[in-house]
N, C-alpha and C positions, 0 to 999 in steps of 0.2 A: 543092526547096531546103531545106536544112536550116535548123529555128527557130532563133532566136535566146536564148539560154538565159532570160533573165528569163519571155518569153513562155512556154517551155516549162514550167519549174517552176510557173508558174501553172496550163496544163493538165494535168499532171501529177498537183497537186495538187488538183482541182477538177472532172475529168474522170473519165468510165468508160475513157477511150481509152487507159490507159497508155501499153501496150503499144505498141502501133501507132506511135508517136510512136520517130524514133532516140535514146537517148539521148544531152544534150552531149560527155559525154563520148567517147562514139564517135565523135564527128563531131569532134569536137577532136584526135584521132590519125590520121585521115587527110587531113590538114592539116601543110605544112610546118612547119618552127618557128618561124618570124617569126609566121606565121596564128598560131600555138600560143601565143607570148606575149601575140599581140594579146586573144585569147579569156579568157586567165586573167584579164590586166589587165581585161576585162569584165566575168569572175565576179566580182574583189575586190571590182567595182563593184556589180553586181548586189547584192555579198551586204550592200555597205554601204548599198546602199536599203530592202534589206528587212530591215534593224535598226531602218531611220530610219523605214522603214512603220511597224514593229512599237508603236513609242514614238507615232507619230502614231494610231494606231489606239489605245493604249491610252489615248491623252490625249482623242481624240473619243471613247471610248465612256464615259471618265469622266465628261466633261462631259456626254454625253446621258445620263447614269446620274441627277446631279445633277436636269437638267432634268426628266428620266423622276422625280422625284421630288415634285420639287417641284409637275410637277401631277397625280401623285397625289394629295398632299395637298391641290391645291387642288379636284380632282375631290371628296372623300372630305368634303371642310368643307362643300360645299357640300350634303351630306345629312344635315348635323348639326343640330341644335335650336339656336336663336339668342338670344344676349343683343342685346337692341334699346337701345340708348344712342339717346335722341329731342334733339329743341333746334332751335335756330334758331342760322343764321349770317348774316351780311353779306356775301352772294358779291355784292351791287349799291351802292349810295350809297356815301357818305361812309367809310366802314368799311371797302371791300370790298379794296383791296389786303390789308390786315392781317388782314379776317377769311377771304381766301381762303387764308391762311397758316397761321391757326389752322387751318381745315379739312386743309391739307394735313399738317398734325402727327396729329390725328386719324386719317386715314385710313390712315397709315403703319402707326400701330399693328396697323389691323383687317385690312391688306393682308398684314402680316408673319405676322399670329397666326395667318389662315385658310389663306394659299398657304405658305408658307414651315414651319409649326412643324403644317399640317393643325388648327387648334383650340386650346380651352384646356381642361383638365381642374378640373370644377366637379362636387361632390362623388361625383367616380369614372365620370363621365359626360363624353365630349369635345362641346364647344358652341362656335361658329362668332360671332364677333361680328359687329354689323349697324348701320350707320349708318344713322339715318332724322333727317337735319337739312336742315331747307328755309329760304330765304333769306324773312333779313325785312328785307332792303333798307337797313338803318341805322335801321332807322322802330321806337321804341319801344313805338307802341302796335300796329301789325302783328305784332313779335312777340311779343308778351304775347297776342293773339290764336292766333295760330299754335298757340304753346306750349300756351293753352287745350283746345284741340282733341286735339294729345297726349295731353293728361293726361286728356281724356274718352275717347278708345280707348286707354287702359289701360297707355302705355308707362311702366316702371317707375322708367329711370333716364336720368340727363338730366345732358349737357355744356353748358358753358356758351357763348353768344355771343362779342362783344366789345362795348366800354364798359360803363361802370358807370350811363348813362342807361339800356342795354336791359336790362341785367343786374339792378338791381335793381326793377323791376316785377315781372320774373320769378319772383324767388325767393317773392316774396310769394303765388306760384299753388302752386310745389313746396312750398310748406313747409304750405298749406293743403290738399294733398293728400298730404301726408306722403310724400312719395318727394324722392328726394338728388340732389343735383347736387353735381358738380365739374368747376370753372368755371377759366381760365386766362384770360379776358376784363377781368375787374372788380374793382377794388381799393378800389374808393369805401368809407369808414368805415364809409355805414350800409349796408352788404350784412351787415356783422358786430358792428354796433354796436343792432341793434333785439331782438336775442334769439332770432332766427335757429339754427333746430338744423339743417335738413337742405342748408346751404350749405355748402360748402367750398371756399377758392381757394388757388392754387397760389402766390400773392401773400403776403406780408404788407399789412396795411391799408394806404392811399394815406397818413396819417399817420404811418406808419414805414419807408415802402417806401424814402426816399432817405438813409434814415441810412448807409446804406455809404459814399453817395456823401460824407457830412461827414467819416467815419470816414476817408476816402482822401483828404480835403484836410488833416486832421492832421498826414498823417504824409510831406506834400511839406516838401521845405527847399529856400529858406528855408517855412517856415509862414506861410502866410496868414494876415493879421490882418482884413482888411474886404471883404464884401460886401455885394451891393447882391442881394434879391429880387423875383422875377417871378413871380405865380404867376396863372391866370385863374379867374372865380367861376364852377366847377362839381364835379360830387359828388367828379370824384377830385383835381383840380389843390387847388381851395383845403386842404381838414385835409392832402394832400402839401406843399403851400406853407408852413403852419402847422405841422407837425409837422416841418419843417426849418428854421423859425428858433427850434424851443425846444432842437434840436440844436444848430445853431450858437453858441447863447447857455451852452451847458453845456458846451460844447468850448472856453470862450473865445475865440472868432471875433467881434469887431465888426460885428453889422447896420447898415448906414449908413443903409440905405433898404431899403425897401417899397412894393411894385408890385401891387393889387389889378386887375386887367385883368376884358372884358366876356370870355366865353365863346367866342368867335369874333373875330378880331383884323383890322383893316384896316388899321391904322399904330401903330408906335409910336415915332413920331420925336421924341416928347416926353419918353419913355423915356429916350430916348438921349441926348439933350439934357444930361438930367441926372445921366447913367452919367458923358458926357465930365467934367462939371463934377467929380464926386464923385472921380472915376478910380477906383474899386473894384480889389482882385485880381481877384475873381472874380463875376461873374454869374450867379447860378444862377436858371435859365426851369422854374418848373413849370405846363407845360401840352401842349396837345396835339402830336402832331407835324405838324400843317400850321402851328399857331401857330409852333413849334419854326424852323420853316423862314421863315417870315416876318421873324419878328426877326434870324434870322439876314442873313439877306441885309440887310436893312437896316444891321443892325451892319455891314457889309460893303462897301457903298456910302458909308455915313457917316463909313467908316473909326472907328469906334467899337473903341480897341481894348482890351484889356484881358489879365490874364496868365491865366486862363483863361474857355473862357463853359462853361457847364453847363447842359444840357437833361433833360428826362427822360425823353421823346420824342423820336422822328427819328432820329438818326443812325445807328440799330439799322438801321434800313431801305436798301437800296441805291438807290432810287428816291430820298431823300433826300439822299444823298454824291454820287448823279449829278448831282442840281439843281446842287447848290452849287458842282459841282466843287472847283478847288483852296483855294477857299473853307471846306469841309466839315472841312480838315484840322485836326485838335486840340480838336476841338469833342469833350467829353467826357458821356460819360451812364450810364444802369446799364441794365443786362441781367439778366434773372431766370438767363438759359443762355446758356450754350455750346459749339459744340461738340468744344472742348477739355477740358473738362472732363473728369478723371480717374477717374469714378464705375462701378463694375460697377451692372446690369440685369438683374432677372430675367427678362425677357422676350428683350432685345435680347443678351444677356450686358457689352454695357460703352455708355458714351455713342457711344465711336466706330465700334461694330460697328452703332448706329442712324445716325448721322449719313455712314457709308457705304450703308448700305441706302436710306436715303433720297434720298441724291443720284442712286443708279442707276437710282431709281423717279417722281423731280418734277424739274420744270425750273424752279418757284419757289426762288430763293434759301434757301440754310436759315440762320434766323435763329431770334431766342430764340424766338418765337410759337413755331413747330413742336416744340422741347422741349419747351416746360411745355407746349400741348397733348398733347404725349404721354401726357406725366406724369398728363395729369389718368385717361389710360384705364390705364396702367400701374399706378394707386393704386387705381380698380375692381378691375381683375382680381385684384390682391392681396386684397381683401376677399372678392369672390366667392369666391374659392379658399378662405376663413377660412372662412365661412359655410356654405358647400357646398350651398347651393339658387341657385334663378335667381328664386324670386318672394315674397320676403321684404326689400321694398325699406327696412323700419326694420331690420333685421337687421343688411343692407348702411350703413345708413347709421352704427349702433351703432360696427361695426368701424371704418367709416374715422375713428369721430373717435378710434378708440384706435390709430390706423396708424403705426407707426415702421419706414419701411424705405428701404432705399439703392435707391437708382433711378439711370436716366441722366440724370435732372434733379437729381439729389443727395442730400439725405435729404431724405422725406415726412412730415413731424409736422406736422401742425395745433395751432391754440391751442383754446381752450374755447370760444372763437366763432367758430372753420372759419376762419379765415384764416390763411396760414401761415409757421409760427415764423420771427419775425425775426431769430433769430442763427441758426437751424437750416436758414433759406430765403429767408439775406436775399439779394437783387443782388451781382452782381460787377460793377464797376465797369470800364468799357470806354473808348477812347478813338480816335479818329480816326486812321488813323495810314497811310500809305502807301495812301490810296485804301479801306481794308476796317478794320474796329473791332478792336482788340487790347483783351485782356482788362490792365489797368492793375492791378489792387487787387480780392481780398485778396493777397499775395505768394505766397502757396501755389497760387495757380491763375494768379499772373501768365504773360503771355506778349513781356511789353515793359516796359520803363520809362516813365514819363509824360513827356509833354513838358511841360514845364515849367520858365518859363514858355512860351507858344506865340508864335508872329512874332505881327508885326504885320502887320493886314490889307494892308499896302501892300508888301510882304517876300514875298510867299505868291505 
């Protein structure tokens, strides 16, 4: 029986047999002509599979080219000399949703730089970055332990935790052994307020960190004239509490009240008590985000309602907007990132060329933690690459406090005590909006109008 031409051209092509084989075409003229049209109509067919092969073949060898590359590179990293970034993180207690979030920013970095780009080049040498960060459970004095032990096996350079309870024991080890951190954890005053050189956060101080958010109630209309604050007594809520009523007070905002809370909150129905009395616009909560959530709901249930409430905590989080569900909506806070954010990268080349890499690579939600973690390895690497050694950790730390550069976190400048610049780094102001946070304020990075005012808890 004579082949069928597709199968043919295949052996034809592919075979020693040529020969031996009739050609189609032979076989197609001693063939009536009905047979004959049926056969053409076959080849058109044939010929238009093996166009559509031809494109499917060059789109699978593209893609294995890609992939064929990209573990080269990760093959080839993996025989390169390593920069070892050390620290502690909170992947258990109290901490650990948020500090497994900062890790996951972290690690994106070190994933992208070894498999994706094969290294970094540090002075004319390519070098593989390496995380060596072990869990200190939320437990301040385990990881000031931890960290100790680092810094006696020699690891140079050191990321930061989360809180500013773990965060600043620590610093107190690095800056006694003179090698640098930057940290995306801790915003408490005295990480940058005791004289501190080899600290750096990705933060402005917890005393200036929520000025955007005053700066964004300016310029709602009508303007707010009265609020009532809430802030709790620890290192970062209270000078963040305190350093938003001398805002308010210089903005012309009426403080009616002040809210001095214990660290950890069980009710504050007394609170609210006296919110309903006062009626405030706005309530602004600085403190943690389980506090964050607490009050809220209570506001919630008490029907406590007000034209906006403001956290500085929480609502960043998805696990947070779940609790509350429809609850969650309009509850306004700041965010260091986003990843809207319009910024090129030297590493990533833009915010959103990272904040797609990262979704293809984690199933943790990407939230602000994962940018400014980035950031903090994104502002090394720029240093290293200035300095062009790997074991000269004052070197490293000289450069980054003179670092000015655009990132996917936005621009990187430090102040003279490592915390950083609050018009250069300050928050965008975020708001609750359809289930997921919309960036509200500055207008230039907006992505929504604010609600404002918001329903009422009983409307919702």
């Amino acid at each position: 029986m004579p082949c069928r031409l597709g199968v043919c051209q295949i052996l034809y092509r592919h075979s020693g047999i040529r020969k031996s084989l009739p050609m189609p075409q032979q076989v197609a003229m001693r063939r009536p002509a009905q047979t004959l049209q049926r056969q053409r109509g076959k080849r058109r067919g044939a010929m238009a599979h093996r166009i559509t092969r031809r494109g499917s073949i060059k789109a699978i060898s593209a893609t294995i080219g890609i992939g064929a590359l990209a573990r080269s590179n990760r093959a080839s990293a993996q025989t390169l000399p390593s920069v070892i970034f050390g620290g502690t993180i909170p992947f258990s207690g109290r901490w650990a949703e948020i500090g497994q979030s900062v890790h996951a920013g972290y690690q994106t970095v070190v994933k992208y730089v070894n498999e994706v780009k094969g290294g970094i080049d540090i002075g004319g040498k390519r070098h593989r970055l390496e995380l060596r960060l072990v869990d200190d459970a939320s437990d301040p004095q385990r990881a000031t332990t931890l960290l100790q032990k680092q810094i006696d096996d020699d690891v140079l350079f050191f990321l930061g935790s989360y809180s500013t309870p773990i965060i600043l024991p620590q610093v107190a080890l690095t800056e006694r052994a003179r090698k640098p951190m930057v940290q995306a954890g801790g915003g408490g005053d005295p990480i940058f307020t005791q004289g501190y050189k080899f600290v750096f956060g990705m933060y402005p101080r917890a005393s200036r960190s929520a000025f955007p958010a005053v700066d964004a109630f300016e310029a709602l209309s009508p303007k707010p004239k009265t609020i009532t604050v809430v802030y709790t007594n620890d290192p970062f809520s209270k000078p963040q509490g305190l350093g938003v009523i001398e805002r308010l007070k210089e903005r012309g905002m009426q403080v009616i009240k002040v809210f001095e809370l214990p660290a950890q909150l069980q009710d504050v129905s007394a609170v609210l008590t006296s919110v309903r009395e006062d009626a405030p616009d706005i309530v602004m909560c600085l403190t943690s985000d389980q506090n964050s959530l607490l009050i809220a709901r209570q506001m919630a249930q008490s029907r406590t309602d007000v034209k906006m409430l403001f956290t500085s905590l929480g609502p960043q989080a998805a696990s947070f907007r779940e609790a509350l569900g429809k609850y969650a909506s309009g509850i306004t806070c700041i965010s260091t990132w986003s990843p809207t954010f319009p910024y090129t990268d030297p590493i990533f080349g833009s915010t959103a060329k990272f904040a797609e890499y990262y979704r293809a690579n984690n199933t943790l939600p990407l939230i602000y933690h994962q940018g400014t973690a980035a950031a903090c390895i994104v502002a090394y690497v720029s240093a290293l690459q200035t300095v062009g050694r790997t074991d000269d950790p004052i070197a490293v730390r000289d450069t980054l406090a003179k670092l000015d550069i655009e990132s996917l976190y936005g621009r990187i400048k430090f102040t003279p005590q490592g915390d950083g610049d609050p018009v250069l780094m300050g928050s965008a102001v975020t708001q609750v909006q359809g289930g997921d946070v919309k960036v509200i304020a500055p207008e230039r990075l907006r992505e929504a109008p604010p609600l404002w005012p918001i329903e009422p808890w009983s409307k919702r």
